[in-house]
C-alpha positions as CSV (number, residue, x, y, z in Angstrom):
1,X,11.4,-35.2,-66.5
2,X,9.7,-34.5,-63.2
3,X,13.0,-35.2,-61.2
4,X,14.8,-32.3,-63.2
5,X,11.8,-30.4,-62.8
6,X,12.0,-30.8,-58.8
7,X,15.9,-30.3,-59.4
8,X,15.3,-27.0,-61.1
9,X,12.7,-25.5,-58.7
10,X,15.4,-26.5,-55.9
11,X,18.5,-24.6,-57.4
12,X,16.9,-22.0,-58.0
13,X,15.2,-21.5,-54.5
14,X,18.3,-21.7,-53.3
15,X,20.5,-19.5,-55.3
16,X,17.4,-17.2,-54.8
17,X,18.4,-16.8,-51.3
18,X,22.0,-16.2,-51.6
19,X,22.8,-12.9,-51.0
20,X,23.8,-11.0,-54.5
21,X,22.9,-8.3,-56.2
22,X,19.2,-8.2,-57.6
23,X,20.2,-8.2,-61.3
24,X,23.0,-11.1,-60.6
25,X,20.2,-12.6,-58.6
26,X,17.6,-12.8,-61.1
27,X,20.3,-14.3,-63.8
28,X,20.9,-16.8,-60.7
29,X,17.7,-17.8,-60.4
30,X,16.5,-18.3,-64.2
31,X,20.3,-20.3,-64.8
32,X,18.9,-22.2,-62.0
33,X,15.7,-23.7,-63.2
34,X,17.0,-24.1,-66.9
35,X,21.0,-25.2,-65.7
36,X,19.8,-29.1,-67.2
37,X,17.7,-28.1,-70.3
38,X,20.9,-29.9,-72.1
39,X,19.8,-33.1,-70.7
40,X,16.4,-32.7,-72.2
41,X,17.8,-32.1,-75.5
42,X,20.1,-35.1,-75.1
43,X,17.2,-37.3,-74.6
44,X,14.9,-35.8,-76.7
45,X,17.4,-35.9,-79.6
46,X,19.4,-39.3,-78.8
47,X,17.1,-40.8,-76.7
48,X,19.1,-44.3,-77.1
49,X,22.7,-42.6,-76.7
50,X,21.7,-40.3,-73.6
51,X,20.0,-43.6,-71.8
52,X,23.6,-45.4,-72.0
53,X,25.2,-42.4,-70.5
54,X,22.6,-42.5,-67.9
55,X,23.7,-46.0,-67.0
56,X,26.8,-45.6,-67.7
57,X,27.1,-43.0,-65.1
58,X,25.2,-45.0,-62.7
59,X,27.8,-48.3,-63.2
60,X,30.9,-46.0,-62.4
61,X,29.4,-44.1,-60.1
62,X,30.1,-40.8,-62.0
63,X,28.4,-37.9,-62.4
64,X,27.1,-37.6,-65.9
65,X,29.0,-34.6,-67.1
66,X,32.3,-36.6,-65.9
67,X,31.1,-39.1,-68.4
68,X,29.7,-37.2,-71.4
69,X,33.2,-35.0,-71.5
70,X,34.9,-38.0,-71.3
71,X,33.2,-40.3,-73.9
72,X,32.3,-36.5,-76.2
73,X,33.8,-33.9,-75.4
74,X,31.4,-32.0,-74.2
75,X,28.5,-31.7,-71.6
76,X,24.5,-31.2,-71.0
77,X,26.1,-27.9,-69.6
78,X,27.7,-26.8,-73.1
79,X,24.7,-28.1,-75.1
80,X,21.9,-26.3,-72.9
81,X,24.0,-22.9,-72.7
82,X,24.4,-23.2,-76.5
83,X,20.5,-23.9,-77.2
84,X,19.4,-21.1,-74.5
85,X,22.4,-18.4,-76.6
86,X,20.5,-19.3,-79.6
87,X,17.0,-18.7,-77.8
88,X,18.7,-14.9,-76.7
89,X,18.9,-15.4,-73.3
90,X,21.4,-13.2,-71.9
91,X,25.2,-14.1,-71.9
92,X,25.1,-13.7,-67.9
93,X,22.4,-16.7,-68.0
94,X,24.1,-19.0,-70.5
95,X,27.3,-18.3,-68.9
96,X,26.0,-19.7,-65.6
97,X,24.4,-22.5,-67.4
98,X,27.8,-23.5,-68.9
99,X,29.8,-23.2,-66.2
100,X,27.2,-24.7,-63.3
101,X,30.0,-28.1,-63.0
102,X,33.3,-26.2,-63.9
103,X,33.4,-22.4,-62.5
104,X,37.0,-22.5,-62.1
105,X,37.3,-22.9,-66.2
106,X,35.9,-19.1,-66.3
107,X,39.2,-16.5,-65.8
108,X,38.0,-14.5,-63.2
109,X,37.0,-15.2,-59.0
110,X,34.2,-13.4,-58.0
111,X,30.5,-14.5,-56.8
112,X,28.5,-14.0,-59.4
113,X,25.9,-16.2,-61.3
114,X,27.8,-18.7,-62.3
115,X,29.1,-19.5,-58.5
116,X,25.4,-19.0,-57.0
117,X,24.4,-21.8,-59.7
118,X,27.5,-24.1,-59.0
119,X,26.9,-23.9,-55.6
120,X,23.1,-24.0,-55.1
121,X,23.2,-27.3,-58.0
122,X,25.9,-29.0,-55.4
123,X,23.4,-28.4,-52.7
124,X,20.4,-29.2,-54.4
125,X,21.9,-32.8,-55.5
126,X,22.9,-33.2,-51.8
127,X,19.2,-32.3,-50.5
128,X,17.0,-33.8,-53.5
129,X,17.8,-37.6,-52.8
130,X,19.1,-37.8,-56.1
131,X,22.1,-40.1,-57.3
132,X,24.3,-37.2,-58.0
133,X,24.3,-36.1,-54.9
134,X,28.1,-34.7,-53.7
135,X,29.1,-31.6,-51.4
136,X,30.7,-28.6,-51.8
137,X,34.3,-29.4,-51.7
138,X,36.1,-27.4,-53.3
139,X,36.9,-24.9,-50.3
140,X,39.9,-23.1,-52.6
141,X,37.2,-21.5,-54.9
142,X,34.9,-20.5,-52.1
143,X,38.2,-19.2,-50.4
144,X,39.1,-17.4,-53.5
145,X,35.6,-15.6,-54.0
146,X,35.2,-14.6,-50.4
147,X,32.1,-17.0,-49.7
148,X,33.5,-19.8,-48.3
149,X,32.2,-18.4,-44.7
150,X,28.8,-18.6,-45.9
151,X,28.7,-22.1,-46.8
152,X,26.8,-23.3,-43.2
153,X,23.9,-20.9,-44.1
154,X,23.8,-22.6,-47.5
155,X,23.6,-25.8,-46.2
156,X,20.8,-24.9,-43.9
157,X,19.0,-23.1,-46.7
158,X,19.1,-25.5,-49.1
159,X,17.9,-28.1,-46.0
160,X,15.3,-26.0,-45.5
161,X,14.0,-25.2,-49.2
162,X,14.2,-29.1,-49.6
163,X,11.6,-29.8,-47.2
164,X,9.4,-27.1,-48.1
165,X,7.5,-27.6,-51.5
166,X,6.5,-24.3,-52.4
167,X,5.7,-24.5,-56.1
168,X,7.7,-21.4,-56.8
169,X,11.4,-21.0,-56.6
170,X,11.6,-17.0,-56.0
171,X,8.9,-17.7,-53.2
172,X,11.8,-15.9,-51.2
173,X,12.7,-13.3,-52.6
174,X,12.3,-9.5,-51.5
C-alpha cells in the first residue's frame, strides 16, 4: 500500500511539472495519484487471485497489466477508471487512468492527460526502485504528439522529484 502510495505522489509530481495547460494539468495530476486505485480494488476484493498475478508477474518478468490482460482481459487500469466513472470523476481523469499503459489505444495524438500520465508512470517506475521499472521507448508516439524533444527534461525531473520527498505532489506547481 505504501509503495503505491510513494508511486502516486511520484507521477503526479512529475506530470505536475510537464508543461500543459492548467486545466489538462490538474486532470494530470489527480489521474496521477489515483492511475493504480484498480490494484487496490483487485486486492481488496480478490486478495488470493491479485497475489498470484503479483507473482506471476514477478516469475515472467512482466509487468502486471501484460499479465492481467492476458490471463482476464482486462487491467487494474480498466477496473480503477471504471470505479473512479462510477465515483463522477471527470471523463478527462478516468480517461487518463485507463489509458496510463496503452495511450496509443485512444484515436487521437496529442499531449494531453492521458500522455502526461503514461509518461510520468514510465518515469516514476524508472526512478522509484520499483520492479516495474522500464523507459520510455516508444519514441513513435512522442514523435507523433510533438514531445519527444522534451523527453531529457523529463528524465531529469522525474530524477530530481525522486530524490526529493516533499509530501505533496503539486509542491511545484505555479
Amino acid at each position: 500500500m505504501e509503495e503505491l502510495q510513494i508511486h502516486g505522489r511520484l507521477t503526479a509530481k512529475i506530470a505536475g511539472r510537464m508543461h500543459l495547460p492548467d486545466s489538462t494539468r490538474d486532470a494530470a495530476i489527480v489521474a496521477s495519484l489515483l492511475h493504480d486505485i484498480g490494484k487496490l480494488v483487485l486486492a481488496w476484493k480478490m486478495p488470493d487471485r491479485f497475489a498470484r498475478l503479483l507473482a506471476r508477474s514477478r516469475e515472467q518478468n512482466q509487468p502486471l497489466y501484460q499479465v492481467e490482460e492476458e490471463l482476464w482481459g482486462i487491467t487494474h487500469a480498466e477496473i480503477g477508471a471504471y470505479l473512479l466513472g462510477l465515483w463522477g470523476l471527470p471523463v478527462g481523469v478516468t480517461e487518463a487512468i485507463a489509458f496510463h499503459h496503452s495511450p496509443s489505444r485512444v484515436p487521437y495524438y496529442r499531449f494531453d492527460a492521458i500522455a502526461a500520465v503514461y509518461i510520468a508512470n514510465l518515469l516514476a517506475h524508472d526512478n522509484d526502485g520499483s520492479v516495474q521499472s522500464q523507459t520510455v521507448r516508444d519514441l513513435s508516439l512522442l514523435q507523433n504528439l510533438g514531445v519527444a524533444d522534451q523527453l531529457p527534461s523529463w528524465e531529469e525531473i522525474a530524477e530530481e522529484m525522486a530524490s526529493s520527498r516533499d509530501e505533496l505532489p503539486y509542491g511545484s506547481l505555479k
